[in-house]
C-alpha positions, 0 to 999 in steps of 0.5 A: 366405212372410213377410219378416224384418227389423231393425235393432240399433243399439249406439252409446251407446244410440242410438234406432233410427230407424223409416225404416230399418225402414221402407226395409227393408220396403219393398224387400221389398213382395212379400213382403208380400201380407197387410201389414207392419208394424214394432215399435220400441223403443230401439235395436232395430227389428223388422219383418215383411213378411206373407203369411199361409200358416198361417192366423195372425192378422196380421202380425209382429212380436209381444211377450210377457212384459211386453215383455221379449221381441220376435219377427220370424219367417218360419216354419211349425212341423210339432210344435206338439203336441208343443212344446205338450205340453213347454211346458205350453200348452194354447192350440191358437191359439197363433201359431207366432212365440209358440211360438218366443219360448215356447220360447226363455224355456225353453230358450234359444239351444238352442230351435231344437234342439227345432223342426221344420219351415221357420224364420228368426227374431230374437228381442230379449231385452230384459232380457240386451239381445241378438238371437237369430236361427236357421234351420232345419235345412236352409236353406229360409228364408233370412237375411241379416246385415251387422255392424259394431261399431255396427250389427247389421241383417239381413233376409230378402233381401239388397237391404234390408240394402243400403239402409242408409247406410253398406253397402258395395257391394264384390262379392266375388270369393270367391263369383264364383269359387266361382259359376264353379266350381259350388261354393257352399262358404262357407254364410255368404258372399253376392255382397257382401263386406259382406254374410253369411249365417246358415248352416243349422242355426245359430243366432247370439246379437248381444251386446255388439258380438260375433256369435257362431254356434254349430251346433245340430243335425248331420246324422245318421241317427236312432236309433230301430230301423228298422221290419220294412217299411222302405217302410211307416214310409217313406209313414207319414212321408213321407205326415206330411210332406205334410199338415204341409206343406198347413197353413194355407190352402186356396190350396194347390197342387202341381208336377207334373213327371211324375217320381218325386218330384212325382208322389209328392206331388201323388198323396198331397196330393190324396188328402188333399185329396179326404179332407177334401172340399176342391176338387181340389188344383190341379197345374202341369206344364210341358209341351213339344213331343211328340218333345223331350228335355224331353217328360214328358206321357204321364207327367203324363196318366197321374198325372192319369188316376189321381188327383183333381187340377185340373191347368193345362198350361202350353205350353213352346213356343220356349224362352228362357233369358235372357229376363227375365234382367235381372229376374230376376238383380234378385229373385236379388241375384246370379248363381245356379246354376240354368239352368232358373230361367226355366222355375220362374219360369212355374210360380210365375207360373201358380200365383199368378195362380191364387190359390195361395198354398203351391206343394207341390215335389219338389225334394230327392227325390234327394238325401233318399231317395237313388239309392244309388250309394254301395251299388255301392262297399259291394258291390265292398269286401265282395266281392259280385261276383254282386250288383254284376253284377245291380245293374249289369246290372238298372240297364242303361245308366242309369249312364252307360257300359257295364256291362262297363266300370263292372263292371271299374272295380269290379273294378279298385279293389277286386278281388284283383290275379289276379282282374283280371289274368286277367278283364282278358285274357279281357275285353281285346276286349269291353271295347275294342269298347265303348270309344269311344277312351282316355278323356281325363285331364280337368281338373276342369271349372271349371279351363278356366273360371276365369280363372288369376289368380282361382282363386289368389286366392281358393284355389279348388283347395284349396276345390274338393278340400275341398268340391267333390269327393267323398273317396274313402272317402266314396264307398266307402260309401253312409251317407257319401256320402248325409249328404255329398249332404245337407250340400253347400251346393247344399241352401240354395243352391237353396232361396235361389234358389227363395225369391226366385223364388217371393215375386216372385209371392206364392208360398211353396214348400214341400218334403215331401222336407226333413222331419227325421224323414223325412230322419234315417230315409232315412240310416239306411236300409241300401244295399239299401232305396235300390239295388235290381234296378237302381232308385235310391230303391227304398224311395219306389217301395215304398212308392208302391205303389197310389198312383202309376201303375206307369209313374211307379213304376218309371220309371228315365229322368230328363229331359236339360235340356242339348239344350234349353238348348243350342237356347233359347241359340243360337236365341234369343240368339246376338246376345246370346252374341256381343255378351257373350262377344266384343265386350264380353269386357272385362267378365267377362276379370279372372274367366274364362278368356277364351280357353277360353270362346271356344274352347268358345263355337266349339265349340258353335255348329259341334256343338250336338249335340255339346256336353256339360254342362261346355261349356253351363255355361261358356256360361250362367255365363259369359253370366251373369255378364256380365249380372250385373256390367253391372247392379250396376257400372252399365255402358251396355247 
């Protein structure tokens, strides 16, 4: 994980001033484990904050053709063979940073079209006196810009750009809104109105005082016929991925959670590992009380009984969710929708004082690979009720509700009108015994959080029915509903807010799932190959098969976060929640809805057990947001 910065200047030419570059860098010193250094020239200024994870020689930035070209680049490119092989090269030591510049001298702003793996770069072109920057397909790496008609400057994070003279501070209220609804829709808003984002899969040209972005690469299922074993090309990829992904160093290690997903990874890295006679691949777990909601040890020992792996144990003991919270919303540049960052921050901090450098991760293994939901509604609409029942039946209680229930909801939207009106008479007791009571009519749930006034003003219902729910004849298929999972903006989001946890402990994460090969062929899987015998991912566990413990294999449950939060929140912190959400309530009434918090705060301290996800998330944003705001508008503690 490197660092990018710089700095185009377009006022008569005027020499861009080494301190600024230099500034810049030096907001971003942990990023710069391995060293840092800066390139000048004109009005343009590059820098590079270093931390050598692919085993490259020394830091950024770096020119070629005459000149002609500069480079600043956090990056790691998985088909460098291939690339090699279109270019021409036969040089294997090339550095990826070159093989990028290589690339745009051939193929111009369509360069990124052709890369695969993790990138955010800026090349100047000196000859067309332009800067081209892109990121990769799924915003792994972040970059950050502010433009004026004077000035381009943009870095890695977001707190460099703000030390420059003349960036203001104004905080917008878009994205606050968009926070508190759980809803990062704009891909290139930022906490700061001056301040955007390059989007994922884009990439932008800086030329004659204009900004223009354009869209290199769609999410799409591939094109190439599927394989007669889909569980076979699955693991030839997905086992790829992680190879790809263990470049570079030998200071790799990998999160072991217990759940299907990591356990996938850290089972196949360290059989690489041991393939290769290199040390056992070090694991970090998280391991709480025996009894917890969150306790996943039996599954953890079990991986670790079967593979070769140097596992650290890491003792979750009376949990804290805010504590650091002032540091860590400092290194976030911002709220963050991510209640268990605190909990990541320890893995990453383990990690790297261990002298881990590349952090392999299983985030993403939902999203990518998919439960298959969507597969129910395919099977409700073509009128295979005998599947659907087995499906649901197969899937027990796993989906939240009686099986009875869903099934005549199924039945309800898509079954012929005879058939419900005479099912419904013979079910009418059953269904009711099973029913709690008439369900509620439920307001989308940022609706009582988000003060009335805000939501108006920045348009939230019309951007939450846009971006924040799923259509409806999305949902009727599971291609559509899969590439809609995968488009969201909780993808980069998540990966920003990760990326700067990690760097804070010389740490660069690295995700098998976000594979592009692997990720096309996953979409172009049919329902079946995701949602089978009542198993979400059913071609991941297929394909595990002799490589993880039956027990991981087909494990259907999936930790409840919520009763621990709700515990670490008002165990540890209940002057805290008192003292933000009530007596200093000032701060956060022009952005929440004042009086429903309360209400739901009440609630929760009378029936801890009893409260649901909506009223713990309207607790921690709310909280957060507090905190947030005293820091940047400089209130007294």
């Amino acid at each position: 994980m490197s660092g990018v910065a710089g700095v185009v200047l377009s006022d008569n030419g005027r020499p861009a001033a080494a301190s600024d570059i230099q500034e810049m860098l030096s907001r971003m010193r942990h990023r710069a484990r391995d060293g840092s250094s800066w390139w000048v020239d004109g009005s343009v200024a590059l820098g590079h904050a270093w931390l050598d994870t692919t085993g490259e020689d020394g830091p950024g930035p770096l020119t070629m053709a005459g000149g002609r070209l500069a480079i600043t680049a956090d990056c790691r490119l998985d088909n460098r063979d291939e690339l090699l092989a279109r270019l021409g090269l036969r040089d294997r030591s090339i550095a990826d940073a070159v093989l990028i510049m290589r690339a745009y001298l051939k193929w111009g702003e369509a360069c990124p079209t052709y890369l695969q793996g993790d990138f955010a770069f800026a090349i100047w072109d000196g000859e067309q006196q332009a800067l081209f920057c892109a990121r990769d397909h799924f915003g792994v790496k972040p970059f950050y810009y502010h433009s004026t008609g004077r000035r381009f400057a943009f870095a890695s994070e977001i707190g460099p750009i703000l030390s420059l003279d003349g960036v203001g501070r104004r905080l917008s209220e878009h994205q606050i809104s968009g926070f508190l609804a759980g809803l990062p829709d704009d891909p290139q808003a930022t906490p700061y109105a001056e301040i955007f984002r390059l989007p994922a899969r884009h990439g932008m040209m800086v030329a004659d005082r204009k900004v223009t972005l354009r869209r290199y690469w769609q999410i799409e299922p591939s094109q190439r016929p599927l394989r007669r074993d889909a569980a076979e090309e699955f693991r030839h990829l997905f086992a790829q991925s992680v190879e790809n992904r263990m470049r570079g160093t030998s200071a790799v290690g990998a999160m072991l959670s217990g759940g299907l997903d990591s356990s996938s990874i850290a089972c196949l890295a360290g059989l690489r590992a041991a393939a290769k006679r290199n040390p056992k691949l070090k694991t970090f777990s998280l391991v709480f009380d025996k009894g917890s909601s969150m306790d996943e040890k039996p599954f953890i020992d079990a991986v670790l009984d079967d593979n070769p792996l140097a596992a650290t144990l890491i003792a979750v003991g009376n949990y804290a969710p805010f504590a650091e919270f002032e540091r860590i919303l400092e290194e976030q540049e911002g709220t963050f929708l991510a209640p268990g960052l605190s909990l990541t921050r320890d893995l990453y901090r383990t990690a790297g004082a261990k002298g881990v450098k590349v952090l392999l991760d299983g985030h993403g293994g939902d999203e990518v690979v998919s439960q298959g939901h969507g597969h129910l509604h395919e099977l409700a609409n073509a009128g295979r009720w005998l599947e659907l029942w087995r499906e649901l039946h197969s899937a027990a209680n796993t989906y939240g509700e009686g099986m009875l229930s869903l099934y005549f909801k199924f039945l309800t939207i898509y079954g012929p009108a005879w058939r419900i009106a005479r099912m419904r008479a013979m079910a009418r007791g059953l269904v009711g015994r099973m029913r709690r009571g008439p369900a509620p009519v439920r307001r989308a749930a940022w609706a009582a959080l988000v003060n009335p006034d805000l939501a108006r003003r920045t348009d939230l219902a019309e951007r939450f029915h846009r971006s924040g729910s799923m259509p409806t004849a999305v949902s009727a298929s599971e291609a559509l509903t899969h590439r809609w999972l995968l488009s969201t903006g909780l993808v980069p989001h998540a990966f920003e807010v990760l990326d700067k946890a990690a760097a804070n402990f010389g740490v660069e994460p690295r995700y098998p799932f976000w594979d592009k090969p692997l990720v096309e062929f996953c979409l172009s899987l049919p329902g079946e190959e995701k949602l089978k015998d009542g198993f979400g991912r059913h071609v991941l566990r297929r394909a595990m098969q002799g490589v993880l413990p039956p027990a991981v294999q087909w494990r259907r449950d999936k930790i409840d976060f919520t009763p621990n939060l709700i515990k670490g929140m008002l165990g540890n912190h209940r002057e805290l929640l008192d003292r933000l959400l009530i007596s200093e309530s000032a701060r956060i009434a022009p952005y929440v809805n004042l009086p429903e918090v309360n209400a739901v705060y009440d609630r929760i301290l009378r029936q801890p057990e009893q409260a649901t996800l909506p009223d713990v998330q309207h607790v921690w944003r709310s909280v957060s947001l507090s905190l947030w705001l005293r820091q940047v508008q400089g209130s007294p503690a």
